[in-house]
N, C-alpha and C positions, 0 to 999 in steps of 0.2 A: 357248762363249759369245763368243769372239771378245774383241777390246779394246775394253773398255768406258769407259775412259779416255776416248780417243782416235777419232774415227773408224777407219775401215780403211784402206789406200792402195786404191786406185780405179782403173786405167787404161781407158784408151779403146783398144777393140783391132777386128781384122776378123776376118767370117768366113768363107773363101771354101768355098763350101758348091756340089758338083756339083749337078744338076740332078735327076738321077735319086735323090740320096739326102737332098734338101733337107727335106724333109718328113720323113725318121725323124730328121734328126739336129737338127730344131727340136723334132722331137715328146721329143725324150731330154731336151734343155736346159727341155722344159719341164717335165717329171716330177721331174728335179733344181731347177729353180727357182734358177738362177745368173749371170742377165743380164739386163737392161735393155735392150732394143733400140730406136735411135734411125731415125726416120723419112727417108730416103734420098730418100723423092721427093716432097716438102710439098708442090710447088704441082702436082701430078698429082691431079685428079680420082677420087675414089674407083670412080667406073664406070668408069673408063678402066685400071684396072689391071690384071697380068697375071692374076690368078687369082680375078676379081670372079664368073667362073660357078664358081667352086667353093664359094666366100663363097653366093653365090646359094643354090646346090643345095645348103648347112647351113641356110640360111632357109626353107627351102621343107618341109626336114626337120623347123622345127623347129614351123614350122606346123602338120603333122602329128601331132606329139607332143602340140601346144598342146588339137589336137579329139580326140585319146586321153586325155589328163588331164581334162579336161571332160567327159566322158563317164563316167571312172570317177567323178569329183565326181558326178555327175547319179545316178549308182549307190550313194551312200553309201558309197565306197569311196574312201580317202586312200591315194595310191600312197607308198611307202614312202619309206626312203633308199638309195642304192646301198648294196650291202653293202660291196665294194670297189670301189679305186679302177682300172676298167679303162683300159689303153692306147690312145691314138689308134687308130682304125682302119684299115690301110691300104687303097689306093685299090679292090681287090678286095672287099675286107670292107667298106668303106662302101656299096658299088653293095646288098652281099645285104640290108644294114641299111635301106637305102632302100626295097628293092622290096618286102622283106621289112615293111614297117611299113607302107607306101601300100597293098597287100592287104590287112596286118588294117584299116587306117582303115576300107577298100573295104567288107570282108565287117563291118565292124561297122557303117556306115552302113545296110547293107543290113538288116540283122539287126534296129535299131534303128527303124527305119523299118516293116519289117514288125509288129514291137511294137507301137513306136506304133498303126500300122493298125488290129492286131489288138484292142488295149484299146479306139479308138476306134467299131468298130463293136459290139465285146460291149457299152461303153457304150450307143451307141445302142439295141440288143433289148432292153437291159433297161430303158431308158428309154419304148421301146414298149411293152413287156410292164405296165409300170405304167400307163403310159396307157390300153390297151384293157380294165385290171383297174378301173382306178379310172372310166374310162368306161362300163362295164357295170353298173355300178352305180349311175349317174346316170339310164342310161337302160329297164332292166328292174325296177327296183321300182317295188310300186305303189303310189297316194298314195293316202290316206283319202279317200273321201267326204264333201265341206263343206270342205273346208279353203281358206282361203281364201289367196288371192297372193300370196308375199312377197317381197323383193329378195333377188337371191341373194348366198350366204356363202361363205368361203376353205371351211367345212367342212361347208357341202350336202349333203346326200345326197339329197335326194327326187327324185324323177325331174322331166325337163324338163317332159313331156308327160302326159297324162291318157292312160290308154291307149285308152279310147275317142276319142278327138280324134287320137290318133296313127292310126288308122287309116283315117281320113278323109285325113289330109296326113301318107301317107307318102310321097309324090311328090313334094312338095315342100320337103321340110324335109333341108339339108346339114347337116356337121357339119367341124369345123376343132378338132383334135386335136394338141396339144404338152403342151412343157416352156418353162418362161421361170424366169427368174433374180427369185430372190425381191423382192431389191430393186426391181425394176422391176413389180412387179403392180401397184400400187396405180396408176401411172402408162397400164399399158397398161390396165387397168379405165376409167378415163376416159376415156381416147379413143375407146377402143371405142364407148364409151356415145353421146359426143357425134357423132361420124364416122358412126354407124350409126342414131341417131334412132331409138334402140331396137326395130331390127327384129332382135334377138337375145338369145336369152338363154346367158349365161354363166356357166360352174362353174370352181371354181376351187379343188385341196385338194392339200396337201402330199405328197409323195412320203415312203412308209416308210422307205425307205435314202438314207442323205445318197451323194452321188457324185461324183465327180470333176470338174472344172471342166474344160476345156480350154483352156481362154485364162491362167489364174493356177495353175493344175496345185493349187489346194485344193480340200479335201471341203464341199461343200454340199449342203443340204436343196432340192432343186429344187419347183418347183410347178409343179402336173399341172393344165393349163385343159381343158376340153370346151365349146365356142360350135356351136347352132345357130342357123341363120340360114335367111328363105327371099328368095330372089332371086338371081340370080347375079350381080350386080353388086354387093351389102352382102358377100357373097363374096370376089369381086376386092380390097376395102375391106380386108377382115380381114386375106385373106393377104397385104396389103401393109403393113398397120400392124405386123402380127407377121415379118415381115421388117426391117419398121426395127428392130423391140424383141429382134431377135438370137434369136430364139425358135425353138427346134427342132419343127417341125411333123410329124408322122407321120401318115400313111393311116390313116381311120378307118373300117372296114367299117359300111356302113348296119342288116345286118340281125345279130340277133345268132348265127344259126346262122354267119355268117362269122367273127364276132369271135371266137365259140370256136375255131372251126381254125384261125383266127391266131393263137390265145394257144398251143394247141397244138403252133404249127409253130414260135412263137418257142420253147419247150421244148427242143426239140429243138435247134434253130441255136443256143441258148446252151451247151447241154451240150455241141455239138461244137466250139463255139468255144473253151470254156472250155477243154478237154484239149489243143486245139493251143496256148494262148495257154499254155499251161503247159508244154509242147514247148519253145515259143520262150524262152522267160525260163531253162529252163535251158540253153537253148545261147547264148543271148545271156551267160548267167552264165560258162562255160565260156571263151568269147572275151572277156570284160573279167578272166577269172585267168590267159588268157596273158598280155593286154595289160601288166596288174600285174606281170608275172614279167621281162618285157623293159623294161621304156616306162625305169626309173629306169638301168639301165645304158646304153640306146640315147641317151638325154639327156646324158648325162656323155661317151659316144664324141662326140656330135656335137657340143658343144659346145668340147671339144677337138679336134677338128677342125678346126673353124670359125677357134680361136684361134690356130692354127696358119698358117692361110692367110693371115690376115690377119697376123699376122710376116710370111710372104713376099711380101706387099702392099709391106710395108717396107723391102726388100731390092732392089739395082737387080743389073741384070746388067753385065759385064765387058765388055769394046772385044770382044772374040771372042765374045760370045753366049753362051758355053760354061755359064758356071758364076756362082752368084749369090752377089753379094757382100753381107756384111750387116756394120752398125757398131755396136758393143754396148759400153756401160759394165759391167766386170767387176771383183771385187775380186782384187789380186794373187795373193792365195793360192789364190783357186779356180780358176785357169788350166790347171793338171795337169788339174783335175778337168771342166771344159771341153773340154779335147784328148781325153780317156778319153769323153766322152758323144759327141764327135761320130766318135771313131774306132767307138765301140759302134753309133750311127747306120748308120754308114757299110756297117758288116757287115750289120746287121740289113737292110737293101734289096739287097745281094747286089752293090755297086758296087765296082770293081775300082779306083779310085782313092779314096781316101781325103780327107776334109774335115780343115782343119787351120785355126787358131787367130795371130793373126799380132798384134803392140801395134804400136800406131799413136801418133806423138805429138802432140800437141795443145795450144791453149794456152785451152781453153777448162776454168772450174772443174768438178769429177768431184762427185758425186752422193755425197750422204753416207750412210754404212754402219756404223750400230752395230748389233751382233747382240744380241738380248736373250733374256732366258727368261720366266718367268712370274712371277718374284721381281722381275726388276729394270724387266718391262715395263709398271711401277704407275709408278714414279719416272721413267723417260724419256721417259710420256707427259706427265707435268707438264711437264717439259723441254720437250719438242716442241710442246706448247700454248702457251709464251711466241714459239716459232720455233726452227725446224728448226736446229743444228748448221753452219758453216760448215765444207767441206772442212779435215778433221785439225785444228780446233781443239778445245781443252780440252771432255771432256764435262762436263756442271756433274751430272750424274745419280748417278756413285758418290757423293759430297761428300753428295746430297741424301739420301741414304739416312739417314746420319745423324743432318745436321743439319733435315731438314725433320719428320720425329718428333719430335726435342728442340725445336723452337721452337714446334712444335704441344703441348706438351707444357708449355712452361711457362704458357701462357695454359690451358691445360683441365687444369691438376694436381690431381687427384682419387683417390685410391688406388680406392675404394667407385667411380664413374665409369669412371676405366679399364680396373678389371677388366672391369665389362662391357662396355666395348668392346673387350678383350682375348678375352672366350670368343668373342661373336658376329664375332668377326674368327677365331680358332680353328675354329670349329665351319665355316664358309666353306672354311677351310685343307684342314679333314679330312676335307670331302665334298667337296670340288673335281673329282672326276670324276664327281660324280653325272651323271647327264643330265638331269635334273628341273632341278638349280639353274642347266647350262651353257646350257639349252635355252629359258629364262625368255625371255615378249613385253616384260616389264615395262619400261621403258627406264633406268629410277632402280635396280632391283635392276639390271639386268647392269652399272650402274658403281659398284654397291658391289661386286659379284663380281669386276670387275677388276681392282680397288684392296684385293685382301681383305689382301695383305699390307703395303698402305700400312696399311690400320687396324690391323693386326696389330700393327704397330709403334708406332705412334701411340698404341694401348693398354698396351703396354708401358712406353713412356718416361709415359706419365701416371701409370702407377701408380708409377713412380720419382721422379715430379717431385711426387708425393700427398705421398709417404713424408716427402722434403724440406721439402716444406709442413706436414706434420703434421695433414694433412685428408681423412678419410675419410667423404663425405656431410658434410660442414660440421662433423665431431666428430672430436676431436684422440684421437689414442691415445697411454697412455703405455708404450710399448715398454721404453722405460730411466726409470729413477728420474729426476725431474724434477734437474734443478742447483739449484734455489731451495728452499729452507729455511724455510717459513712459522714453525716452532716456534725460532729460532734467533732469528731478530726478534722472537718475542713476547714471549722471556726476555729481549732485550734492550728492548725498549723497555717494557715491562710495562704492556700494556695489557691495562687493567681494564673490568670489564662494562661500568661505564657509557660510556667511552671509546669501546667497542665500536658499543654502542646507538646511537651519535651520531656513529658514523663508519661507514656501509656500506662504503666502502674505504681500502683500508689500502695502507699503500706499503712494498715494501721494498727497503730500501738494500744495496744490491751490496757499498759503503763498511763493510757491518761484516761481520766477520770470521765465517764459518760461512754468511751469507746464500745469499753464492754461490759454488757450488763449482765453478767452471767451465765448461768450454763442454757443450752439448749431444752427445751420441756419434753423435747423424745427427740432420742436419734440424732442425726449431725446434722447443724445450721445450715440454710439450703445457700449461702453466702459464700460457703468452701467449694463450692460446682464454679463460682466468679471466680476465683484464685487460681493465680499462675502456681501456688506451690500446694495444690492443693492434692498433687500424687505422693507427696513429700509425706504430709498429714495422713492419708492415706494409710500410704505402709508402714505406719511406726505404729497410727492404731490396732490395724489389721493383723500384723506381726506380731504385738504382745497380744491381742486378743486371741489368736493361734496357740500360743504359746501357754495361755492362761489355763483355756479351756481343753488343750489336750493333756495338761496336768491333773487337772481336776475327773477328766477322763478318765485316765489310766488309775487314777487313785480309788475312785471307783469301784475301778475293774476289781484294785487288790481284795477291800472291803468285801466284795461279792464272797471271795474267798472262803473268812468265815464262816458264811453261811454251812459252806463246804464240811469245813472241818466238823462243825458244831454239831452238821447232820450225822455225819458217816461216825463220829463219837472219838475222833483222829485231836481231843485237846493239846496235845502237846505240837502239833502244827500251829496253833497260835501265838505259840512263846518263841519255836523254832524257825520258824518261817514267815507268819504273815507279821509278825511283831518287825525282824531284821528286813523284810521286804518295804514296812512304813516306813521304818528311820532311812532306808540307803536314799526312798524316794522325798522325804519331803525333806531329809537334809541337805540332798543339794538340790531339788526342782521345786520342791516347793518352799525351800527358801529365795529360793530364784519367784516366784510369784510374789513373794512377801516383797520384797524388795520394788517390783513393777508397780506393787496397790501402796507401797512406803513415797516411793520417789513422787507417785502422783498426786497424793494428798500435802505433802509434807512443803513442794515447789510450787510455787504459785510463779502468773507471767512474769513480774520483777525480778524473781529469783532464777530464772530459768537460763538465764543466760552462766550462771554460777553452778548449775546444778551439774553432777558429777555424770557418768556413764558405768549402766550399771553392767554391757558387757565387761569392762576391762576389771569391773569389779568379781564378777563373777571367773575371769580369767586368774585374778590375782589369788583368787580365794583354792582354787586347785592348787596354787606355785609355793603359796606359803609365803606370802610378801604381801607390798602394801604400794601404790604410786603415789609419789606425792605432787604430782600434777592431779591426777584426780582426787576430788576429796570425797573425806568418808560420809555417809547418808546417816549415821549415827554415831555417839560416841561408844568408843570400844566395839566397832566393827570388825577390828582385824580376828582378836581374840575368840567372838562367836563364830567366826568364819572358820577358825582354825578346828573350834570343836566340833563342830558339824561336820565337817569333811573325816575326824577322826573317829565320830561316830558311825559313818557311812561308811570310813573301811573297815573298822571292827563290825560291822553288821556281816558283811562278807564270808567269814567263815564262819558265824554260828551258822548261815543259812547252808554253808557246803557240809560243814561236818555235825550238825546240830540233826538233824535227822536221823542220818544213818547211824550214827553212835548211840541215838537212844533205842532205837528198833533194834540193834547187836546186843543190849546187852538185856533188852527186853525179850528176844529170843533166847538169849543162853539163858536166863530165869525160868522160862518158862520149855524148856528142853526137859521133855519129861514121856518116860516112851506109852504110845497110844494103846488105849483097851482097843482089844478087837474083838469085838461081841458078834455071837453067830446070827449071822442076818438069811433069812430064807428070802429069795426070790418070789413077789410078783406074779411077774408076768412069764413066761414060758420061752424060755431063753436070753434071761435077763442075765445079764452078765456083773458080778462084783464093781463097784464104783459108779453104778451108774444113778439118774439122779431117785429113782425110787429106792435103792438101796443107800443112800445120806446116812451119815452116824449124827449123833446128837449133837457130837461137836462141833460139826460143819457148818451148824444152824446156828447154834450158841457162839460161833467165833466170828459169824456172818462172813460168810465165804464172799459174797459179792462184792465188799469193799476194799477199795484199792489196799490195806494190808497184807490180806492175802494171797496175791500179787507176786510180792518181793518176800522171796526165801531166800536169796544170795546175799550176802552183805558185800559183794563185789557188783554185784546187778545195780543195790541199791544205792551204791555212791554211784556208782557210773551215772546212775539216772539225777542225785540229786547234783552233780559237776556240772550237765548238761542243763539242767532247770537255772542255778545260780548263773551261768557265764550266760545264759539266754537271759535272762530278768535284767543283770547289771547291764548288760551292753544293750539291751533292747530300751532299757529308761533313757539310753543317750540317743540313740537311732528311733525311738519312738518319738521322743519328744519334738527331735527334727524333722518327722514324718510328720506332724500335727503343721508344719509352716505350708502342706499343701491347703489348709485352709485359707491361708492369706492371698497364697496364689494362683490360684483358679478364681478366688473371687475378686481380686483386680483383673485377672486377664477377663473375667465373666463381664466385667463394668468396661473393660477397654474394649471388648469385641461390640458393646451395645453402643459406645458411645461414637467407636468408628461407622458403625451402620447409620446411624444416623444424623450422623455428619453427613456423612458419603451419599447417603442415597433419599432420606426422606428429608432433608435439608433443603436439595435441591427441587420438592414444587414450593417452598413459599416463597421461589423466586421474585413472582409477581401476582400481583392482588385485581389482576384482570381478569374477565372470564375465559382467556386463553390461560391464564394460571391455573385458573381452576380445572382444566379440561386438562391440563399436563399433571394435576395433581393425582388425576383417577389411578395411571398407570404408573406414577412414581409410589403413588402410598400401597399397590397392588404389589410391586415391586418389594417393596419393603416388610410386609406380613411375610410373603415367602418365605422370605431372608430368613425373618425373627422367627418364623417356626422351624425350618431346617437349619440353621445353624445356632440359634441362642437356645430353642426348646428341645429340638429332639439331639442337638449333637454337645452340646453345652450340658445338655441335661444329660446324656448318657455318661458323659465324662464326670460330671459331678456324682452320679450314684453309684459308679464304679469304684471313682475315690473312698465315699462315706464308704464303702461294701468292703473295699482292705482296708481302714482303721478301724471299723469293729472286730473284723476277723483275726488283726494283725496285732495293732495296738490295743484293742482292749479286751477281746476273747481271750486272748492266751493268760491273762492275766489270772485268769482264775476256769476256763475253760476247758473240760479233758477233749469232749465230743468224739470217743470211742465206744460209743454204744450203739445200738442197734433198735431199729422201729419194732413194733410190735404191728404185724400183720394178720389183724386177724377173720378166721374163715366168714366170708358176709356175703351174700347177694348182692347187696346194695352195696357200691365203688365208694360211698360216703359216706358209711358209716359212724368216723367218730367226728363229724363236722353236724 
């Protein structure tokens, strides 16, 4: 897992990488997945690069690929996933992958095309074969005697002609024979009509078998027209209207001794069309089950190919031509493991000299590197959503593990609550390799899949933070015998029925002897869920318990600080800063604590009525005064009050001017003009200043760390002005920020207790089997509820909150998160998990 702590050390190193074995020993580093590779030639034009035809000729490939997976999609066939993960291809292997993939495109274009063809002409015969069946029809029955004229119908059948009258004018009577698109009949019917000043008459009836469209590739019911007409110009008229109306027109024989040895001859062309069209579909089938067998591995080579080139796009060459230098962000410990990939490189292409690995120094900051698992990588993306880690400062992400459960936790404390968010965060846990759940489009399930062990925890600490509250679904359990004594007061005070009758409640005194037998053995007496003042009790605990624990929070936060300073070698931040940062906070917040854990030990119930108020104490202790209606919680109270708050303002300016003035006069000490030693360039066009030309001193003064930063000593007060008046005002706004824990977790306990009042209250109406039958859909009622509004909207609110007081109140405390991830070149999207 690497240090989680801490980022990782990071150096900037070279690669000087031969020519002939460039390509296996990128392709190694990329299989390992252990560097960052930094762009060598920014203002070079990507078509101008040295390996843009090789870039090219993976686009061109991949083109190919793109009308192979379209094709199988067009097949009802989803190409799969690679099974494995193949190797870049080398430059021999990619040539057969090319030629070898542009033939099958070739012969499956071919293939496809001929299909097509072939469906589209069976279409056609059989779209004839209806027409000359349904036109035979119109024109060889005979019509009754007397019948008189009527407009024609979509479902006609009487013949055009009388057949006496046909024999007179069969000379001049054509005939204009298709298919037209249903939608469009009623439209081409009228024009006809009007276009032709009805010197035609027209049939018009639905086709038995719906058919394939060829323009929207769906099945319709086409309709079969038959028009004769006489004139050859109403003629000319028709075949041009029915040319606009997209209408497929087919040869209509005049006599029907023809029509029958056309229907006959279509017979025949269909039956031999149809064996070869069956031919073709299964060698067209044959050729999309290789395409399926290859297409997912030949995608994965070229794509890593492709990715490969474009690294060496990256890479400039050396003053001799020879060999290509590359500059790479790597973490220290994987350097061995670097030398081992590009010596394995080196072999695998058969080069007789060897690629080798070189640290380069630099003064620019290195890319940060926490490795994570699947445990820790819920909590560090919180992290990394306020901002990314500065180079090896403090990670806030182990801390969060913790404390970001427990603060979630005291706002959504529900025992009944948390366990189900404890299974459905388990039950995530347990199937976590399904493929079903890792495989999910949903966008909101896969960040509750990612977070399964944030909820995991979040359900656990609730169900502990229930336990303490004594609230399981809004109803107290008594695990342990209650401490309060109701029979012990009744002997003592002896109250009598009527007393009873006339007093709904009843109070009992701490003050007599038996009442109360001392503290609770976990959490709060399930006796305070009975008590009318029992909201009262409530928010004074829940209040100071906020108050407590966001102190202890933030103080924390300062501590991390150190770490800070101690790493980056910054000791005099500890005197200047985190030293006046402790005194301003714990002399007056966490003397405010002292006094909350004073008043509570020090007053027992007898006393309690005497005991003082330690707001107005802590009011008085700002003003410089003392009340003497309230009394003091110790002797010589006023006195420590008074120097505490004088400690806390004299903390104030060592922290605004204690910095800067030591860094001013640490610069004017050290104002001493730079060697500039002759440096020869690298790389070939390496410009002065850049990070392969570093002087010794850039190294030696560790350019990365925030000192280096701040040249101005106007910068640098401005920045530490802005640090002090955010620290001092943020301890007073922070600390009141912390009373959101008191108050989500009573409204959390008042939303639960009104639910079940309100609604699952209502089946233990009655203890009848009609009770029971109204319970089903009252308690059905009631889960809903508690998962949409206590689980998913109660919870969301709750982890929004915990997510700005780490952000807010306790990151900034010791947090930069101005740094930058470390991305580096991998195959594999998971590399450092």
């Amino acid at each position: 897992m690497g240090s989680l702590f801490r980022s990782e050390e990071v150096c900037l190193a070279q690669l000087f990488l031969q020519s002939a074995s460039a390509y296996s020993c990128i392709s190694e580093l990329g299989e390992r997945g252990l560097l960052e590779f930094r762009d060598l030639n920014p203002k070079v034009s990507p078509f101008q690069r040295r390996f843009v035809g090789e870039v090219r000729r993976c686009e061109e490939m991949e083109k190919t690929f793109t009308f192979l997976q379209q094709e199988l999609r067009a097949a009802g066939r989803v190409p799969g996933p690679c099974p494995e993960s193949p190797r870049a291809p080398a430059a021999r292997e990619a040539l057969r992958v090319q030629e070898q993939s542009e033939q099958l495109a070739q012969e499956l274009r071919e293939v496809s095309r001929n299909h097509a063809s072939l469906r589209g002409r069976l279409r056609d015969l059989r779209q004839c074969l209806h027409v000359l069946r349904e036109g035979q029809r119109f024109t060889s029955q005979p019509a009754p005697l007397g019948t008189p004229p009527r407009p024609p119908a979509l479902s006609e059948r009487e013949p055009i002609l009388d057949p006496s009258v046909h024999q007179h004018l069969e000379r001049k009577i054509s005939f204009v024979a298709g298919v037209i698109h249903p939608w469009r009949v009623t439209a081409f019917e009228r024009l006809l009509w009007r276009a032709c000043r009805g010197y035609l008459v027209a049939s018009f009836v639905e086709m038995p078998e719906p058919m394939e469209d060829p323009a929207t590739g769906e099945s319709i019911t086409w309709v079969i027209f038959l028009i004769s007409y006489w004139g050859e110009q109403i003629g000319q008229k028709i075949r041009k209207i029915s040319d606009c109306f997209h209408c497929q027109v087919y040869t209509y024989p005049e006599s029907e001794a023809s029509r029958t040895e056309a229907i006959t001859r279509l017979h025949g062309q269909i039956q031999e069309l149809s064996v070869t069209l069956e031919e073709t579909e299964k060698y067209l089938a044959e050729v999309l089950d290789r395409v399926a067998q290859v297409l997912p591995t030949w995608r994965v080579q070229v794509q890593k190919m492709k990715a490969i080139y474009l690294v060496l796009n990256q890479c400039s060459f050396d003053v001799t031509k020879k060999c290509l230098i590359a500059e790479v962000w790597c973490p220290v410990r994987d350097l061995t493991q670097v030398q081992e990939a590009l010596r394995q490189g080196s072999y695998q292409s058969g080069s007789s000299v060897e690629c080798f690995v070189q640290r380069v120094p630099t003064s620019e900051s290195p890319p940060t590197l926490i490795r994570t698992n699947k445990f820790t990588a819920g909590f560090q993306s919180i992290v990394d959503a306020y901002g990314v880690a500065s180079y090896q400062e403090v990670n806030p992400a182990p801390y969060a593990i913790i404390t970001f459960p427990f603060i979630f936790a005291i706002m959504f404390g529900d025992v009944g609550h948390g366990l189900l968010m404890f299974l459905f965060a388990l039950w995530m846990v347990l199937y976590e390799d399904s493929p079903r759940l890792r495989q999910g489009t949903n966008e909101i399930w896969l960040m509750f899949f990612e977070g399964r062990y944030l909820i995991l925890l979040m359900g656990a600490f609730s169900i502990y933070t229930g336990f303490i509250y004594n609230e399981c679904f809004s109803k107290a359990t008594a695990i342990f015998p209650s401490a309060w004594s109701v029979a012990t007061m009744a002997n003592h005070s002896s109250w009598s029925p009527a007393y009873l009758a006339t007093h709904p409640s009843l109070t009992l005194d701490p003050n007599v002897t038996g009442v109360f037998q001392g503290p609770y053995p976990f959490g709060i007496d399930p006796i305070w869920s009975l008590a009318t003042n029992h909201l009262n009790f409530l928010n004074s605990f829940k209040m100071k318990m906020s108050v407590v624990l966001g102190i202890v929070h933030m103080g924390f936060g300062v501590v991390l600080g150190v770490f800070n300073h101690v790493h980056f070698q910054q000791r005099h931040r500890l005197v200047l800063e985190f030293l006046p940062e402790m005194i301003f906070l714990l002399a007056l917040f966490g003397y405010l604590v002292f006094l909350i854990f004073y008043k509570w030990i020090k007053f027992s119930a007898a006393e309690s009525m005497v005991a003082p108020s330690i707001l107005i104490h802590f009011i008085d202790m700002f003003l410089f005064t003392s009340n003497a209606e309230n009394l003091p919680l110790y002797p010589g109270q006023v006195p420590v009050q008074m120097v505490l708050v004088v400690l806390a303002l004299a903390s104030v300016p060592v922290l605004l001017l204690g910095t800067p003035l030591y860094q001013w006069c640490r610069q004017g000490a050290r104002r001493k003009p730079l060697a500039t030693g002759e440096q020869e360039p690298l790389l070939e066009g390496q410009e002065a200043g850049n990070s392969v030309n570093a002087t010794t001193e850039d190294v030696e003064s560790g350019g990365h760390s925030p000192d280096a930063k701040h040249l101005d000593f106007a910068e640098i007060f401005m920045h530490q002005a802005i640090h002090t008046i955010e620290y001092c005002l943020g301890c007073v706004s922070n600390t009141a920020s912390y009373l959101r824990l008191w108050a989500l977790s009573l409204a959390h306990a008042q939303l639960s207790e009104v639910l079940w009042t309100m609604v699952m209250r209502n089946g233990f109406v009655g203890l009848s089997y009609v009770g029971g039958v109204v319970l089903v859909p009252v308690f059905a009622a009631f889960a809903v509820l508690t998962v949409a509004i206590l689980l998913v909207m109660e919870g969301l609110s709750a982890f929004l909150h915990a997510l700005r007081l780490h952000w807010v109140e306790f990151q900034n405390k010791f947090y930069v998160g101005a740094g930058y991830k470390l991305c580096p070149f991998a195959f594999a999207p998971d590399t450092w998990e």
